[in-house]
N, C-alpha and C positions, 0 to 999 in steps of 0.2 A: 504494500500500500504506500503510495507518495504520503509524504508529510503534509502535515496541514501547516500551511507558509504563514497564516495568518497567524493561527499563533503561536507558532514560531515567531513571528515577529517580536510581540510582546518580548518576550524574554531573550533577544538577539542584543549585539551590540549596536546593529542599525538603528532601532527603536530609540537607545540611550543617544547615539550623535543627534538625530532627527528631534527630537525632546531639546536638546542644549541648544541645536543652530536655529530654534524655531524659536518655544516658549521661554528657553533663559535668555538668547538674546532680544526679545519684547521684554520682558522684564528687567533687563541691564537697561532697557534706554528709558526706563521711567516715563515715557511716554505713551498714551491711549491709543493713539493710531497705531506704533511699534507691536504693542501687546497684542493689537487687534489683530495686525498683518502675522507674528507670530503662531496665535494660533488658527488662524485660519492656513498657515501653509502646514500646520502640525497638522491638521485634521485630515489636510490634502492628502501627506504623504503618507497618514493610517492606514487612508482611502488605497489609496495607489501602487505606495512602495509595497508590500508586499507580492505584487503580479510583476514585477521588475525584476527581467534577466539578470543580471548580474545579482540578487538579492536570492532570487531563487539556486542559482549554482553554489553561492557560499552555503547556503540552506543544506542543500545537495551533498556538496562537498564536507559540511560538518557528520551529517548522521550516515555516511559512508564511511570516512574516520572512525565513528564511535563503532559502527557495526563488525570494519577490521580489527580494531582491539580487542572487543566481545570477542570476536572468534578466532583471534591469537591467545585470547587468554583461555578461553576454553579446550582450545589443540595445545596449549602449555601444561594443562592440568591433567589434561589425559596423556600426553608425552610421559609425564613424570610417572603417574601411575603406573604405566605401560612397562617404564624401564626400570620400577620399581618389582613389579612382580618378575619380570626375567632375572633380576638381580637376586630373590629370593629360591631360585630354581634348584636345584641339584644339578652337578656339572653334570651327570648324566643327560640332564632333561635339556639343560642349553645347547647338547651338543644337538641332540635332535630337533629343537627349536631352531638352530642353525641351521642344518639341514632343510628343511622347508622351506626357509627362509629363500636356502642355494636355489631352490627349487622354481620358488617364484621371481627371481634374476634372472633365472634361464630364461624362463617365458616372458619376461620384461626384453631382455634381450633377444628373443626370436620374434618376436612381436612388435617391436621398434619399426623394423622396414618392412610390415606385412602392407599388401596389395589390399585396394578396395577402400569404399566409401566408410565403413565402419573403423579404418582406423583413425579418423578424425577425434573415434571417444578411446583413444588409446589410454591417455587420464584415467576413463573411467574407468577401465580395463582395471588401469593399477589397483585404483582404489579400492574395488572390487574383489582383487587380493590382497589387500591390503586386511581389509575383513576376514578373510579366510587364516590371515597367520594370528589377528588378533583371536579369532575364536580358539586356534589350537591355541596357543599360550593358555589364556582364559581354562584350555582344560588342562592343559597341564599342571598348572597351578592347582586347580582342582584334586587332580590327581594325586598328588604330591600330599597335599595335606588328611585327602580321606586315607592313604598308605601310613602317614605318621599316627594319625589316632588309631585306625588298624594294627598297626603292630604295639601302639601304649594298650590297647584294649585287649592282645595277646597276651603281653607280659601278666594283665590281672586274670588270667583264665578264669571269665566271667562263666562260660557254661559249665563248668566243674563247677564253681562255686554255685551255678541254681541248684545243678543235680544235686550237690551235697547240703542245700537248704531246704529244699523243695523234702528231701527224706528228712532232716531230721525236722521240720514242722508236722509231716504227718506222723512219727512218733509223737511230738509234746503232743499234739492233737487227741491221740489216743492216750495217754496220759489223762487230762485231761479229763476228757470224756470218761476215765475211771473213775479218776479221785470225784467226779461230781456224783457217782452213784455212789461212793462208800461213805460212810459215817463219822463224822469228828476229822474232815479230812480239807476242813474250809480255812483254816489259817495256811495250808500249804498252795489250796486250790488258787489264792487271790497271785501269788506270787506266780504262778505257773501260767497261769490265765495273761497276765500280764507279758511276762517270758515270750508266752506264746503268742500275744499279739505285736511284741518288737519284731521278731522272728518272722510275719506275715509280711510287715512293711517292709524290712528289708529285701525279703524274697521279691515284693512287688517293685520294687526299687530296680534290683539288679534283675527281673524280669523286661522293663523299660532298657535297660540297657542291653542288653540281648537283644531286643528288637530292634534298635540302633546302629548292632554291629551288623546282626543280618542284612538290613538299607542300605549300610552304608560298604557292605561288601559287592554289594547288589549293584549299587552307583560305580564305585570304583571297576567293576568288571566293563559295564556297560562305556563310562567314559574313555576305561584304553581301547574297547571295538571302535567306537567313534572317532578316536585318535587315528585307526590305524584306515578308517575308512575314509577321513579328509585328506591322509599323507595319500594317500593308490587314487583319488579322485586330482589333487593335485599335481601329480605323476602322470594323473592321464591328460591334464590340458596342457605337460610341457611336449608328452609325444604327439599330440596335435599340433602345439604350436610347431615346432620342428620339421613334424612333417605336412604338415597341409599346406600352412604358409594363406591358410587363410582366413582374415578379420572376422568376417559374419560366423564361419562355423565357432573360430576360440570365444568370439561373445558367448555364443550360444550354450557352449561347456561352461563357462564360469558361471552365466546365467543359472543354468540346473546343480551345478554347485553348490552356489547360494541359498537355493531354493532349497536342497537335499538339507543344509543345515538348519532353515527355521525351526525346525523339531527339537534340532538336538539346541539349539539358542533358548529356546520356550523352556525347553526340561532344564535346563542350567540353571537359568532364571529363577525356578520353583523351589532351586536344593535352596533351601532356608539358612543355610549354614554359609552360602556364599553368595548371599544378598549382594557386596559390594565389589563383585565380578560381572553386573550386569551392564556395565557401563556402553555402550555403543560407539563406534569410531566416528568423531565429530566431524558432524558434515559439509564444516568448515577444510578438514583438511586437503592438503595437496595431494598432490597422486604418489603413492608409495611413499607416503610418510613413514609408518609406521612400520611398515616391510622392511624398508633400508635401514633402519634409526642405528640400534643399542647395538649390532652384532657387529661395523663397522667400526664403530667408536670404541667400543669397550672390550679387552680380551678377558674372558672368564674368569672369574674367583673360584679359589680353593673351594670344593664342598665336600662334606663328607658325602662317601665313598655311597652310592644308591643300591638299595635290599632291591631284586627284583623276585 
């Protein structure tokens, strides 16, 4: 939507000279006719200057300004995040993130001098892979942290612990349910009663937990299929790129690419757990921002050694 110039004006610095060259100089001459002529050319130029070329491009030119900083600062904040989370990776995972990465160079580089009217949106091309290495990062990340609670949730071997709660509540249970039929047996019953309702909660506790592990074994299976089906779909539009050599058909594969992931984008989104991995590549950015960024700039940090 165009700005509204009017008022804009108001609050421009036009409005303030137009104000001083009109009304304060009537008012500097202390004289009735000056005043008069004063605001009669202020009113004029309320009237007018606001439809005035030159009034309209400064206009123009202000809230394009404001709108490139808005979405430098926004592609700033998602850059940082970005090469935040590759920073936290396992060198394992960066070398494969690298990888992909090599992947999408190729096809940026076979695609460069491709024939045809579609390579006009070669941009968009980029950008469009650009999304596909944020999504793999996004699971790897992923990845990485349901593997560390996975193996902390190992070391407490949660399912021995039900099985071995789960038996001994149905003994106090049975307990219990004696001493409440035997006689003069109620100063031990309250104690036991009680026993046996910590022993329930706990059980429902590390029950909750067990369902968790189970999810979250369930998540992590499914996110490295995912993984392994964007790496062989990406794979498949550099041996397109390479050998087709043709614009409309490589749109067309990254296009069904795209598309193949809104599923797995949707299901990301819902893990609760990584709420602030939802973030999407700002549609401010330039082509292959985020594809080229962190892997050129930065060589790898030490990580400990990755359990697979």
């Amino acid at each position: 939507m165009p700005p509204n110039y009017r008022r804009a004006f108001w609050r421009s610095r036009h409005h303030a000279w137009l104000a001083l060259a009109t009304l304060g100089l009537g008012f500097a001459s202390g004289e009735p006719l000056g005043l008069l002529l004063g605001a009669t050319l202020y009113a004029l130029g309320i009237v007018f200057m606001p439809d005035f070329i030159f009034f309209r491009r400064a206009i123009d030119a202000r809230e394009q300004a404001s709108i490139a900083n808005e979405n430098a600062a926004q592609l700033a904040s998602f850059q940082a995040h970005h090469d935040q989370l590759l920073a936290t990776l396992s060198a394992a995972r960066r070398t494969r993130h690298q990888q992909l990465v090599a992947v999408c160079r190729d096809i940026e580089n076979a695609t460069s001098d491709a024939a045809g009217p579609a390579n006009l949106d070669l941009s968009t091309r980029r950008r469009k892979l650009a999304e596909l290495e944020w999504t793999y990062l996004r699971m790897l990340t992923i990845e990485q942290s349901l593997e560390v609670y996975l193996e902390t949730e190992r070391k407490e071997q949660v399912p021995a612990a039900v099985r071995a709660l789960e038996a001994e509540t149905k003994t106090l249970a049975a307990e219990v349910e004696s001493m409440r039929r035997t006689p003069g047996a109620a100063a031990t019953l309250l104690g036991k009663e009680r026993l046996l309702t910590s022993r329930l909660e706990r059980l429902e506790v590390l029950q909750q937990r067990l369902r968790r592990i189970e999810q979250a074994t369930l998540n992590h299976e499914l996110i490295r299929s995912e993984q392994e089906r964007l790496v062989e779909q990406v794979k498949l539009i550099r041996a397109d790129a390479v050998a087709a050599k043709n614009a409309d058909t490589l749109t067309a594969r990254i296009d069904l690419s795209i598309e193949h992931l809104a599923a797995t984008n949707k299901w990301l989104s819902e893990i609760a757990e990584f709420k602030d991995l939802t973030a999407e590549l700002p549609a401010s950015a330039p082509a292959a921002s985020v594809v080229s960024a962190p892997a050129a700039r930065r060589q790898p940090q030490p990580a400990p050694p990755e359990k697979q």
